[in-house]
N, C-alpha and C positions, 0 to 999 in steps of 0.2 A: 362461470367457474374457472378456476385455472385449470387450460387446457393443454396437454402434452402431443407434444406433434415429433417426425421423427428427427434422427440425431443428427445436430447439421455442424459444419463446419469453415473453414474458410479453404480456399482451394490452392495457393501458393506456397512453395515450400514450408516450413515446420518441420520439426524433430519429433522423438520418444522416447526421452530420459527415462532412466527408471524412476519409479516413483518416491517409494521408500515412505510414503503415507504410512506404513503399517507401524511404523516407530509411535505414532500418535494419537492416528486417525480415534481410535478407542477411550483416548486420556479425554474425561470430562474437565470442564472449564473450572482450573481449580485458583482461588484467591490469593494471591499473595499477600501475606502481610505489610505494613506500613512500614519501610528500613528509617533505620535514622537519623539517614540525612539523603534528599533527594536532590540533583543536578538539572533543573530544567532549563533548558536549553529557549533559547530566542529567537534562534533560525529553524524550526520546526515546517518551514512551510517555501514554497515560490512564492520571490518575490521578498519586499523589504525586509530585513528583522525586525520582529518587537524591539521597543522601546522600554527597557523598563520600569515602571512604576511607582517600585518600593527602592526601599534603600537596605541599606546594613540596621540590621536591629528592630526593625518593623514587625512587630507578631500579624501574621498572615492567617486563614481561615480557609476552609478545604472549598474550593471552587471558585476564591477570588481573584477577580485579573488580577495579572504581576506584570504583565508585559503589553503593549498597543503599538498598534499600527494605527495611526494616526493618516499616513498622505499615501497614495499608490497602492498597489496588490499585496495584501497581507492579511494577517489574522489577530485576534486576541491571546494569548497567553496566559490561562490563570493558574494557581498552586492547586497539587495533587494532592496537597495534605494540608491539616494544621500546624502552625508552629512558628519560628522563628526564624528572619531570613538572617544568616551567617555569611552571606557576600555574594556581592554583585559584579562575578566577574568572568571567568572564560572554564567551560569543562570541554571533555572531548568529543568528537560528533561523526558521525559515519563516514560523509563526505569530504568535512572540511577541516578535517584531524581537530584543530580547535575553534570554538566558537563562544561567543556571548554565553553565559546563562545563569541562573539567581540558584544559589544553592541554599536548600531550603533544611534548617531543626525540625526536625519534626517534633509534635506535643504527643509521646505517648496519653496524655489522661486525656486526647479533645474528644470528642463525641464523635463518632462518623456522621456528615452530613447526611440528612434527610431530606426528601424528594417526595413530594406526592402529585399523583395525578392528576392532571386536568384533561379538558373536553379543549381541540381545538378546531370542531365541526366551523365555530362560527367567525374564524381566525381567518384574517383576507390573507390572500397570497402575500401581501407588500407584508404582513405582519411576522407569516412566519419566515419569511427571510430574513427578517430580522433577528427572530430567536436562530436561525442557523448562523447566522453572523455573529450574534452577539456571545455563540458558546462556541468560537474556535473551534470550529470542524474544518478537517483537510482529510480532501482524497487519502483514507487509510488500505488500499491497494496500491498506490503509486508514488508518483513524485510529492505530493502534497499541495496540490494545489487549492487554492483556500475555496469551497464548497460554492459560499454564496456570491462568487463571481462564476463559477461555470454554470450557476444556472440563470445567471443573465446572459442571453443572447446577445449578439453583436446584432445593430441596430439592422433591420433589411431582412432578418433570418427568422423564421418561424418555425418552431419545434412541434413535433406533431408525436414523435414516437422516445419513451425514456427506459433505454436500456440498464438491466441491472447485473453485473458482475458480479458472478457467483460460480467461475469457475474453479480459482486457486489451481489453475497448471502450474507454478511450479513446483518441482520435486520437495518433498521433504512437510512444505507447510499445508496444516488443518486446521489454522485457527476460524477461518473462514466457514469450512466443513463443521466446525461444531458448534459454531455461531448458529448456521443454516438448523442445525437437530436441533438447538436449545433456546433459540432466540426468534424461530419461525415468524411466530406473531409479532414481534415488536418488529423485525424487520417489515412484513409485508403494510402492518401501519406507517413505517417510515417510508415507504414506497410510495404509498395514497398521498401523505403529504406533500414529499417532491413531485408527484402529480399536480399536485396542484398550485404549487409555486409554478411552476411551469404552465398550466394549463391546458394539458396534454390527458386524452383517454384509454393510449394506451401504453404499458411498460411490459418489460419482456425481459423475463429474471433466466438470464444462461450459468445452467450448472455440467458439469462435465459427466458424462454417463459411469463416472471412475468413483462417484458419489450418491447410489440410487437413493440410500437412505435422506439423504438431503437432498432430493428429489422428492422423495415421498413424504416428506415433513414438510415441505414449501408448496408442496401443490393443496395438499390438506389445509393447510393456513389460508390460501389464495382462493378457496375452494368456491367461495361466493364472491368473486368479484372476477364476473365475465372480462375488465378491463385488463386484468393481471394474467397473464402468461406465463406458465413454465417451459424454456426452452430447454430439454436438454441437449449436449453439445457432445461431439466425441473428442475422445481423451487426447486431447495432441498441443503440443507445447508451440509456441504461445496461445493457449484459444483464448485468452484470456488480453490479450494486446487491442487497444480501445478501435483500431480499423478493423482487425483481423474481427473481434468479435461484433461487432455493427455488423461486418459484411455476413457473417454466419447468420445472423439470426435476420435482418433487414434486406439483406440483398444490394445492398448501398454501398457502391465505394467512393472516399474521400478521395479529391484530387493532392498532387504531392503541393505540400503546404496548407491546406486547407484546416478550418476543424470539425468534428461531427458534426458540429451545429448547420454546414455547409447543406447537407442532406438529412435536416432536419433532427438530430438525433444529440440527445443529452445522455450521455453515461456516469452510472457510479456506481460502487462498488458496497457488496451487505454489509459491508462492516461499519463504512459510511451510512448506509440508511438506518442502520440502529443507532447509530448515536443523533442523525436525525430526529429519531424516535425520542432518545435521550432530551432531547434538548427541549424540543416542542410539548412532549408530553410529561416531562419531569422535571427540565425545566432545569437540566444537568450539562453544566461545559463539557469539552472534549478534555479529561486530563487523565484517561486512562484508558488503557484499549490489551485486546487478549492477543497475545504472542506465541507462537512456536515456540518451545525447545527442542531440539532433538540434535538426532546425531548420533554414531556409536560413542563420542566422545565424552557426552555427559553422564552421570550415573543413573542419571533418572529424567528423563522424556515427560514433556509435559506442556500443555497448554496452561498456562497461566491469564489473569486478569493481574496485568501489574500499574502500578501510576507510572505515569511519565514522569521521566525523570531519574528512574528507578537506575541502579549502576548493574552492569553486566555483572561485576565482581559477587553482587548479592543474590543475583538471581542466580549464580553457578552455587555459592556457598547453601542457600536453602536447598536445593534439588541434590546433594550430598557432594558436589565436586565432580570435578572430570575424571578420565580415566591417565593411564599412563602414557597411552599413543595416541595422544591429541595432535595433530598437524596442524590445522588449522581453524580459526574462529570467522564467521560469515553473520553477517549485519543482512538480513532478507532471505531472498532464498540462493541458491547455488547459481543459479541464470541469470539473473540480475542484482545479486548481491552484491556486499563494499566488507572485503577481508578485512579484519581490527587484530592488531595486535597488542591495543589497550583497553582491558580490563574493565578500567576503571571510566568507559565512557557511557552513558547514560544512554536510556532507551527513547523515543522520540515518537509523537503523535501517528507516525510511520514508518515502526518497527513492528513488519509482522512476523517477522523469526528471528530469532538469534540459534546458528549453527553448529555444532560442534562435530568437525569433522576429523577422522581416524585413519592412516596410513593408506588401508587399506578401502576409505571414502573420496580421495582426493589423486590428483595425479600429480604430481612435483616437479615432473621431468621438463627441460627448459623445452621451451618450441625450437623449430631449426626452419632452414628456408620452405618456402611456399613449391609443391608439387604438381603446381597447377594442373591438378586432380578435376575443379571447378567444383567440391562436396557442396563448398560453399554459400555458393549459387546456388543450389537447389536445394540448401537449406534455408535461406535467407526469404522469410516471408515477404516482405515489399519487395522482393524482384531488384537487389540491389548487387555491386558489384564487390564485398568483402577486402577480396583479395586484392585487388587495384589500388580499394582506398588505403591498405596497408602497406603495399607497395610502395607509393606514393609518397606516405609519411615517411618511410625508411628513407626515400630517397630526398629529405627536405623540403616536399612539395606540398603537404597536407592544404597548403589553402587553394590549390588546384584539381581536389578533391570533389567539389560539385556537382562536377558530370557525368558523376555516378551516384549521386543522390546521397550523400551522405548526411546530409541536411535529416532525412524522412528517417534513417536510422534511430530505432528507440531503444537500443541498445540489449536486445531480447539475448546475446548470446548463443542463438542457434549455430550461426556458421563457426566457432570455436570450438562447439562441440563436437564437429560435425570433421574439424579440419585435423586429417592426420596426423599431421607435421606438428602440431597442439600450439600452432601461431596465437600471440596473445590478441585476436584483431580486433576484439570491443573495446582493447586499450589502446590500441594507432588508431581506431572509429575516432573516438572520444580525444586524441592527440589531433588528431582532422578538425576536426569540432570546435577543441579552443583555439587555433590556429585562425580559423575563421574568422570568428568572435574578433579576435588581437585586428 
């Protein structure tokens, strides 16, 4: 049965933003309708862009690829909606301000696609990797890495344990948390299946003790399968970081550079095991997934189930509008989000919040010099050196940055949080980083 054992965590520095869960935590997973014209994006994932498919004028079908990765690490692409494609060309995108993507008419009269269930007890592992492949699924907690290459191991490496991310530490976002109350069971069947693509007996689902109720809906689901574990995890930002949470729950730490797979362990995230679910047992692409709204800045808070593609601007106008003392808009969550000051950029395979934050949500005040306080440092979970590597950068050194490991930086925003003087250092990390790269 799943079994709950006590609250574990990872042991190097971490923060305790407030939470601000209570904006949403409660808002049932509510549908959005179909807008009339969706922007989907081509670089949704690590790794090549889709290629796309259709052309200008093409009527498209709700779940048809529009987009392929043909050579290298990538994914399928297909439309969120029925309808007609209106151009093949560039919208706006979190990271890369502009990018590729096929902007779709929607057909008010099409019929919503239909799904029905199948058995895939007698589906070989080669098989359902396939269907995880073939419906565009990417790590919808993280960067987006496309599914059915992290669950091929590098040749030499055997996976024995498959960790499932379910904690959502950052502030603000429950889409996660109401995935876990309302989608228990389709999650824990998509967990058996990456079991078994994997070939692995045991998985270990980490939820944060900030969520009992999605504790006690996931262990009830898990409830006959001795293999499946609920861990739950104490509430500390990042528990949810792919080392930080291996080490909490397995005891295993990655060497710097290494990947889980090192010490045996595949990680992914509930939102990713139900589309999983999606795929294999319905037989449904990735072209929609449930997002955060909140903020004091919007009128009305809400977890939405919106298509990919879908424009910020529509999702503000359905939910009534913002308020008057909006500052500013966040693509994710507050820790690791990507600020947008356009509107009109579309939601992406791996948008799990969209922000709206209020004068009195944000701090504005510029940073000023480093107080070499060290907060940093001992905020900074991989034990890393913050303040140095911004240093550094200021002083035109970033590619000298190294030997403080800026490399292992996954950009969690603890030590910013954390640092008085409100230095921007996940933006000199990340100026380190391309500097490198060049």
């Amino acid at each position: 049965m799943g079994k709950i054992g006590q609250l574990l965590t990872f042991k190097k520095g971490g923060v305790h933003p407030q939470a601000h869960k209570e904006l949403t935590q409660d808002c049932a997973i509510e549908v959005m309708p179909v807008q009339k014209e969706l922007a989907i994006g081509l670089c949704q994932h690590i790794g090549a862009p889709a290629a796309a498919c259709v052309k200008k004028g093409d009527v498209v079908s709700e779940g048809q690829v529009i987009g392929e990765v043909k050579a290298g690490l990538g994914t399928n692409i297909h439309a969120s909606c029925a309808g007609k494609v209106k151009n093949v060309g560039n919208a706006g995108h979190p990271t890369r301000i502009m990018a590729p993507a096929i902007i779709i008419e929607s057909d008010p009269e099409a019929a919503p696609a239909a799904y029905q269930k199948r058995s895939w007890d007698d589906m070989s592992a080669e098989s359902l990797l396939a269907c995880i492949k073939d419906a565009g699924i990417v790590g919808a907690g993280g960067a987006g890495f496309p599914t059915y290459a992290k669950l091929k191991p590098p040749p030499g490496m055997t996976i024995t344990d498959l960790v499932i991310n379910g904690a959502e530490c950052e502030p603000y976002l429950t889409a996660d948390h109401r995935l876990m109350l309302e989608k228990s069971a389709e999650i824990i069947e998509g967990v058996r299946i990456l079991m078994k693509v994997l070939g692995v007996h045991k998985a270990h689902i980490g939820i944060e003790d900030n969520k009992p109720d999605a504790i006690e809906a996931m262990s009830k689901a898990a409830d006959k399968y001795d293999e499946i574990n609920i861990c739950p995890l104490k509430t500390k930002y990042p528990q949810g970081g792919e080392k930080q949470l291996i080490f909490a729950i397995t005891g295993r730490k990655i060497a710097s550079g290494a990947l889980p797979a090192s010490v045996g362990v595949v990680v992914q995230n509930v939102a990713t095991s139900n589309a999983v679910y999606e795929a294999v047992v319905l037989q449904k692409p990735m072209y929609e997934r449930v997002v955060t709204v909140s903020g004091k800045g919007i009128k009305r808070p809400a977890n939405l189930l919106v298509r990919v593609g879908t424009r910020i601007s529509d999702i503000v106008e359905y939910l009534g509008g913002t308020t008057d003392n909006l500052k500013k808009v966040i693509l994710g969550g507050p820790m690791m989000g990507f600020a947008t000051s356009d509107l009109s950029t579309p939601t992406t395979k791996t948008t799990s919040g969209i922000l709206f934050l209020t004068d009195d949500e944000v701090d504005l005040h510029a940073g000023g010099p480093c107080v070499r306080c060290g907060w940093c440092l001992d905020a900074c979970p991989m034990g890393l050196e913050p303040k140095e590597i911004a240093l550094y950068v200021e002083a035109g050194k970033g590619k000298e940055t190294e030997q403080f490991g800026v490399k292992d930086c996954f950009e969690c925003g603890s030590c910013a949080y954390m640092c008085p003087a409100k230095r921007p250092l996940v933006q000199l990390i990340r100026i380190a980083k391309q500097q490198i790269r060049k």
